[in-house]
C-alpha positions in Angstrom: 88.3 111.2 55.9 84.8 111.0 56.1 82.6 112.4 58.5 81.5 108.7 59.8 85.5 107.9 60.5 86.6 111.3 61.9 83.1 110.4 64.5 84.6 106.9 65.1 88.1 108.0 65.9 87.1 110.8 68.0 85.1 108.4 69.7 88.0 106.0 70.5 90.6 108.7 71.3 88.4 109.8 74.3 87.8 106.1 75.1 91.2 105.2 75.3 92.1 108.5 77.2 89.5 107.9 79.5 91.3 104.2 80.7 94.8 106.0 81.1 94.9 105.8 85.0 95.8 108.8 87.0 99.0 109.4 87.9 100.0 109.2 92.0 102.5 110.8 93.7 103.5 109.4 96.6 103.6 112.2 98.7 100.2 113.2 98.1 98.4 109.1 99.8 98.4 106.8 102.4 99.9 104.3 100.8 99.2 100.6 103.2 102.0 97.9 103.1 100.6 95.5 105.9 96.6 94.7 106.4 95.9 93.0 109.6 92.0 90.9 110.9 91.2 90.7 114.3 88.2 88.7 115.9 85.4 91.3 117.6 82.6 88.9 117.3 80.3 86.8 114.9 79.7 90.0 112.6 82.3 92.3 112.9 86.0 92.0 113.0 88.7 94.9 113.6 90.6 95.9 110.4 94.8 97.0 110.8 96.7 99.0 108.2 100.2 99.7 108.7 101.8 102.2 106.7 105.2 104.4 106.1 105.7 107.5 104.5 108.9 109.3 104.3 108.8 113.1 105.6 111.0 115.3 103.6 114.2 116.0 103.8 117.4 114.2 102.7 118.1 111.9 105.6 114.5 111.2 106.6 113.6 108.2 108.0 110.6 106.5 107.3 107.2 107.5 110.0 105.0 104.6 110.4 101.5 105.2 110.9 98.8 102.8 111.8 94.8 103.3 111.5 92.8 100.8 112.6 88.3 100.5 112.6 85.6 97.4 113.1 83.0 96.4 110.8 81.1 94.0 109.1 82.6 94.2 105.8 86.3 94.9 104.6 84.5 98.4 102.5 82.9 99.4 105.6 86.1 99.3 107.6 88.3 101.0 104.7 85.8 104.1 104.6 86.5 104.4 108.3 90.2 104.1 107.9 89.7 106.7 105.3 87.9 109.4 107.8 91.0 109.1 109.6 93.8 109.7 107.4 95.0 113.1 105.6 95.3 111.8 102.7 93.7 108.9 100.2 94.3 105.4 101.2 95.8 103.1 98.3 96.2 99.7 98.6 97.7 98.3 95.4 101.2 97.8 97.3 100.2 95.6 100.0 102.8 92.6 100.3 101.2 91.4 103.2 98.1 90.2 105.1 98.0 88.9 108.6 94.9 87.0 110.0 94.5 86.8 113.9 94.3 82.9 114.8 91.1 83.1 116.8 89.8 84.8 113.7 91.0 82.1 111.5 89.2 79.5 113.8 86.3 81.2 113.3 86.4 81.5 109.5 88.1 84.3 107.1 85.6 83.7 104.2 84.3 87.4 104.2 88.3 88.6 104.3 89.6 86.3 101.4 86.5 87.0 99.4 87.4 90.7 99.8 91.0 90.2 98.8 90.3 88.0 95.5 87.6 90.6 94.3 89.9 93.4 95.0 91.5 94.3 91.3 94.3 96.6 92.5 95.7 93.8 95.0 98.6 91.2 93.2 98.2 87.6 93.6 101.3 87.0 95.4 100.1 88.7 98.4 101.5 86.9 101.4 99.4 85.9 104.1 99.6 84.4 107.3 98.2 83.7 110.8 99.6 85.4 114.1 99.3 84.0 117.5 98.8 87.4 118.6 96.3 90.3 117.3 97.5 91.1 114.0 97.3 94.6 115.1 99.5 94.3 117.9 102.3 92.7 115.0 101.6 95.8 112.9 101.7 98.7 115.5 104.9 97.7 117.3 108.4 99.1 117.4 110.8 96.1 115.9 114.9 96.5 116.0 115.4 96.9 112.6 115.8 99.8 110.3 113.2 99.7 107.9 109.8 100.8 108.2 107.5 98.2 110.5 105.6 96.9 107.0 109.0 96.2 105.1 110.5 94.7 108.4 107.7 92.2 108.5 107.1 91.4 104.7 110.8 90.4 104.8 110.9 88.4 107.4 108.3 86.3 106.2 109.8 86.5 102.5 112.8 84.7 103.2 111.2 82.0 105.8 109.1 81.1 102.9 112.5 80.7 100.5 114.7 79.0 103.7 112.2 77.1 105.8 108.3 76.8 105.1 106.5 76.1 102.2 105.6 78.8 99.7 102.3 80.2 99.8 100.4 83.2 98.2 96.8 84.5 97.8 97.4 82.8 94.8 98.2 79.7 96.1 96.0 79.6 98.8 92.9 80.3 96.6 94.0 77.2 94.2 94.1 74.9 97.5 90.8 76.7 98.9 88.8 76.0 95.9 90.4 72.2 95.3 88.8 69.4 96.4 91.9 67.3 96.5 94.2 70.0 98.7 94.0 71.7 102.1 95.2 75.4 102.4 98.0 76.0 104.6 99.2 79.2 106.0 102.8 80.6 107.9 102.5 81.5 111.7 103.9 84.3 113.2 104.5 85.3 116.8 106.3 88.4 118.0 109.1 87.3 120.3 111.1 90.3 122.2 111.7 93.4 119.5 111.6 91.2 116.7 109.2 89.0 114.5 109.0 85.2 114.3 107.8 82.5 112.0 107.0 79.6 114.5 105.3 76.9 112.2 102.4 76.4 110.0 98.8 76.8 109.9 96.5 74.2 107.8 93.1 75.2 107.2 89.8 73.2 106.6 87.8 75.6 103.8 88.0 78.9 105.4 88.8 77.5 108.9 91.6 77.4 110.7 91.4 73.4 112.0 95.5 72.5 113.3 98.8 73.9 113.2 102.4 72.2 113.1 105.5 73.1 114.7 108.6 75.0 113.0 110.4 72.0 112.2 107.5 69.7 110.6 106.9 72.5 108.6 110.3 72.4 107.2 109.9 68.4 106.4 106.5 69.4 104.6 108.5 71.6 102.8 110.7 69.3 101.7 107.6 67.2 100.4 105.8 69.9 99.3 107.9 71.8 96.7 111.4 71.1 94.6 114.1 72.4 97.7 117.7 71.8 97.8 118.8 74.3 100.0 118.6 74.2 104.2 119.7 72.1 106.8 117.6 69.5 109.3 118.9 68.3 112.3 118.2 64.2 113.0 119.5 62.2 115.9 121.0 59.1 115.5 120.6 56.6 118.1 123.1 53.4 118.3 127.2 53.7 117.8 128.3 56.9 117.6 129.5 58.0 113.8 
C-alpha cells in the first residue's frame, strides 16, 4: 500500500470513528418522557419536562421528577431546565408532547418548528391539547403504577387505537403543511386521580380554531382512517326492536 492510500484510509477510519455516537448509561442523565407548553404571554411561554429515573436497588420504584422554566424559545428554556438538573438532559425518548389550549389558541408555530428541527426527536411523537396547564398534567400524582410519563403516554396510546383518530408529529406536520387538510389534535383533561381523553382539537395553521366532543371524534374516526373495531351507541326512535 502506498503512502497516498495508507493517508486516505487513515483519514476515513478517524471519520468514521468520529460519527460513532457516545454511549449513555442511563444512570448517569435526565432522561424526559413528557414535554409540556404553557401560555405566559405573547413572547414567552413556560416549558414542562416530566421525567422518571429508577433509584437503585432491586425493588425500586420509579421517582418522577419535573423541571419546569419560561422563555422565548424552546433552546432558551432547555438550558434553564439544564441549570437545574444533576445530570444531562436527553430528549431522544420523548413519546409525548402536551400543548396548553390557551396556548394553542394563541399559536404553537415556534413549538412545532422546534420539534421538527429537532434530529434526536422520532416522528411518531404524540401530541395533544389539555384543558388544563400541561404542567399541572405532568406534575401530578395519578393512581397507577408506572411512572407519571408512561401513565400518560399510555393512556393516550390506546385512545388513539380504540376511539380517536390517529395522529403524530408526523401526521400533524403532513396536515399542517397541506393545503387540502386541517390538523387535528386529542384533548386531555385530568379528571379525579386519573387522566382523560375528552375529544378532539382541530387547528387552523398553527391555531387552535374548535374542538369536538368525545363521541364526534369517534364518528370522525370512523371516516377518517380503516377501523373495524369499537362500539357507538345510536338511539332509535319509533317501535321498539
Amino acid at each position: 500500500m502506498n503512502a497516498k492510500n495508507y493517508l486516505c484510509c487513515s483519514l476515513i477510519t478517524i471519520l468514521l470513528a468520529g460519527c460513532t455516537p457516545s454511549p449513555k448509561v442511563l444512570e448517569d442523565i435526565q432522561l424526559v418522557q413528557t414535554i409540556g407548553y404553557d401560555y405566559v404571554n405573547g413572547e414567552e411561554f413556560e416549558g414542562t419536562a416530566g421525567s422518571s429515573n429508577i433509584p437503585p436497588g432491586e425493588q425500586s420504584l420509579p421517582v418522577n421528577e419535573v423541571f419546569s422554566a419560561t422563555g422565548k424559545t424552546s433552546k432558551r428554556i432547555r438550558q434553564k431546565i439544564q441549570a437545574e438538573a444533576a445530570r444531562p438532559i436527553v430528549v431522544g425518548r420523548v413519546g409525548l408532547v402536551i400543548f396548553n389550549k390557551e396556548l394553542a389558541e394563541h399559536g404553537i408555530e415556534k413549538q412545532i418548528d422546534s420539534l421538527q428541527r429537532n434530529p434526536s426527536i422520532g416522528r411518531k411523537l404524540l401530541l395533544v391539547v389539555s384543558k388544563e396547564k400541561a404542567k399541572d398534567i405532568i406534575d401530578s400524582n395519578y393512581s397507577q403504577s408506572d411512572s407519571v410519563s408512561q401513565y400518560l403516554i399510555d393512556v393516550v396510546e390506546q385512545n388513539l387505537e380504540a376511539t380517536i383518530p390517529e395522529i403524530n408529529l408526523h401526521r400533524f406536520l403532513v396536515h399542517y403543511y397541506s393545503k387540502d387538510a386541517d390538523p387535528f389534535l386529542p384533548l386531555i383533561e385530568k379528571q379525579g386521580k386519573h387522566l382523560k381523553v375528552s375529544g378532539m382539537g382541530i387547528f387552523k395553521e398553527d391555531k387552535l380554531v374548535d374542538t369536538i366532543s368525545f363521541g364526534d371524534a369517534y364518528i370522525f374516526k370512523i371516516l377518517y382512517e380503516k377501523f373495524r373495531r369499537g362500539q357507538f351507541e345510536v338511539e332509535l326512535s319509533g317501535e321498539k326492536m
